[in-house]
C-alpha positions as MATLAB code, in Angstrom:
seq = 'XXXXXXXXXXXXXXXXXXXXXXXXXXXXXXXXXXXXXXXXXXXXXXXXXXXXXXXXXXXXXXXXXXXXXXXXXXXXXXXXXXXXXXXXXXXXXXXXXXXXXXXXXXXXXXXXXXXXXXXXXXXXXXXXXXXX';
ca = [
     173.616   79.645  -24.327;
     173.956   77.033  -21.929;
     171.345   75.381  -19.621;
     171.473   77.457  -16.362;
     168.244   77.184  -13.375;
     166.925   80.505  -12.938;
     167.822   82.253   -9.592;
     165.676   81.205   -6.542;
     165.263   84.729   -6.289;
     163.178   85.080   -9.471;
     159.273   84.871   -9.175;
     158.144   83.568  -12.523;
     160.989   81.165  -13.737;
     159.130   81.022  -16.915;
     158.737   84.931  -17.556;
     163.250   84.552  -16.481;
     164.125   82.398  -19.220;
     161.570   83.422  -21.734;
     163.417   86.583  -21.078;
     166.665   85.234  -21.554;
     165.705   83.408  -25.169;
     164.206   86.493  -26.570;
     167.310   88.509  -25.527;
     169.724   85.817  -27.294;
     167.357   85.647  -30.237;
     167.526   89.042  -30.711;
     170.808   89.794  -30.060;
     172.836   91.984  -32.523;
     175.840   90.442  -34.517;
     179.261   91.534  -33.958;
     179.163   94.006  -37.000;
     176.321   95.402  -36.363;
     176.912   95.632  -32.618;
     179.750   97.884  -33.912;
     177.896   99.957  -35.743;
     175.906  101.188  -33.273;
     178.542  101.296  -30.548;
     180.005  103.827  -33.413;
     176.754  105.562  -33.784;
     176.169  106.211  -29.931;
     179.626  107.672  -29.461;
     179.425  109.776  -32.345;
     176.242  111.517  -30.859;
     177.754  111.190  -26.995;
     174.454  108.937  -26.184;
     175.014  107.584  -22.635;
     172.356  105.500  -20.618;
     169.741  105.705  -19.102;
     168.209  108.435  -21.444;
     164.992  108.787  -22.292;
     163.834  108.474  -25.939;
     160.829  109.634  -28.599;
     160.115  109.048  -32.359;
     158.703  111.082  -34.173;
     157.004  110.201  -37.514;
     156.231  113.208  -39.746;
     156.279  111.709  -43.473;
     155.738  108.271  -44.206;
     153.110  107.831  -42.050;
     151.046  110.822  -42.356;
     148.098  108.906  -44.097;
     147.746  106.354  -41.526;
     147.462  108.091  -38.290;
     146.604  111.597  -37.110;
     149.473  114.303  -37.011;
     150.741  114.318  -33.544;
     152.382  118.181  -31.582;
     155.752  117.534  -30.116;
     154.044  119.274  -27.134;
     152.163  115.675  -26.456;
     155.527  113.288  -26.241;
     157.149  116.084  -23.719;
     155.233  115.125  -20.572;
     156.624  111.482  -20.263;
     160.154  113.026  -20.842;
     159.152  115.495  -18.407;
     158.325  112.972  -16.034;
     161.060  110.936  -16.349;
     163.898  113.645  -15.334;
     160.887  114.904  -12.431;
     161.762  111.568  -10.807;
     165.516  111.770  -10.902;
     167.211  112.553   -7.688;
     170.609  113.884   -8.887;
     169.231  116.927  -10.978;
     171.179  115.469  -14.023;
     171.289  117.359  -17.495;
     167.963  116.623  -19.583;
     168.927  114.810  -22.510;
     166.805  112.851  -25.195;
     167.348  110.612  -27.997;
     165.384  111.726  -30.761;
     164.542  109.038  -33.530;
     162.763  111.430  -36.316;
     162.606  111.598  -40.273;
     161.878  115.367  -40.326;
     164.806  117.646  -39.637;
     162.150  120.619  -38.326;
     161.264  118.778  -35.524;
     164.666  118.965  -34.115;
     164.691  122.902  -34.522;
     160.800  123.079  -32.759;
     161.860  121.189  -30.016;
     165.041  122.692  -29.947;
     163.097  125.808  -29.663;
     160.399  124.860  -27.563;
     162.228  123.085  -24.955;
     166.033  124.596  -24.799;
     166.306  123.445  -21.245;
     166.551  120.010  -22.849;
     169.354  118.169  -25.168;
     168.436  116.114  -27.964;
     170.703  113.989  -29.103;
     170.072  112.379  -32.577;
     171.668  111.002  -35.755;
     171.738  114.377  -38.331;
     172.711  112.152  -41.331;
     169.947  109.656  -40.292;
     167.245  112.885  -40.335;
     168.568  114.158  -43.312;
     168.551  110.723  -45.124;
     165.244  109.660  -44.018;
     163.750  113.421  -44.947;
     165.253  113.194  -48.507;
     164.369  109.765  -49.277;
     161.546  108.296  -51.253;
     158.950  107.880  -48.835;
     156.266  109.920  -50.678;
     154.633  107.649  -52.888;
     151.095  106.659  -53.444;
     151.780  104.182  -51.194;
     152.371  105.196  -47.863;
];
């Protein structure tokens, strides 16, 4: 990108265009950038929305199993501070397709919104080896 002076208005030039570099760096590419333009429409995913991942099989050996209970109260939080009363809606990044049902079930005043192909492909893939 080209050589611009951070705003007068910023406080930490540095922290501005440290910002700036990391966000170019990691920037998508046009194909790929198009590939998940396709995969938020085809789930209606709209921002801002809160989000949670939840990790049930490949890494059950490294760290303690973890209740969909516990990642509710930050999502809970999060619409508690909204003004407009909007509809509660959640991206949910998961590789088992029974947590969508529990917290379907659990919390049916919420939406989750999530990739069913993606759940189903990461639940049926090879992640159970000796390995992981």
């Amino acid at each position: 990108p080209p050589w611009v002076p951070a705003p007068s208005s910023v406080e930490s030039p540095l922290a501005w265009y440290a910002g700036h570099i990391v966000q170019y760096i990691y920037r998508l590419q046009p194909t790929m950038a198009e590939h998940v333009r396709e995969a938020k429409e085809n789930i209606g995913f709209t921002e801002p929305i809160p989000g949670m991942h939840v990790r049930r099989t490949d890494k059950k050996r490294e760290t303690k199993y973890t209740a969909v209970e516990a990642y509710m109260p930050s999502i809970e939080r999060y619409y508690g501070n909204q003004k407009n009363g909007s509809e509660k809606r959640v991206y949910l990044a998961t590789d088992k397709p029974a947590v969508v049902t529990e917290l379907q079930a659990k919390y049916p005043d919420y939406t989750f919104l999530y990739d069913s192909a993606t759940v189903t492909a990461a639940s049926n893939s090879s992640q159970h080896s000796r390995f992981s």
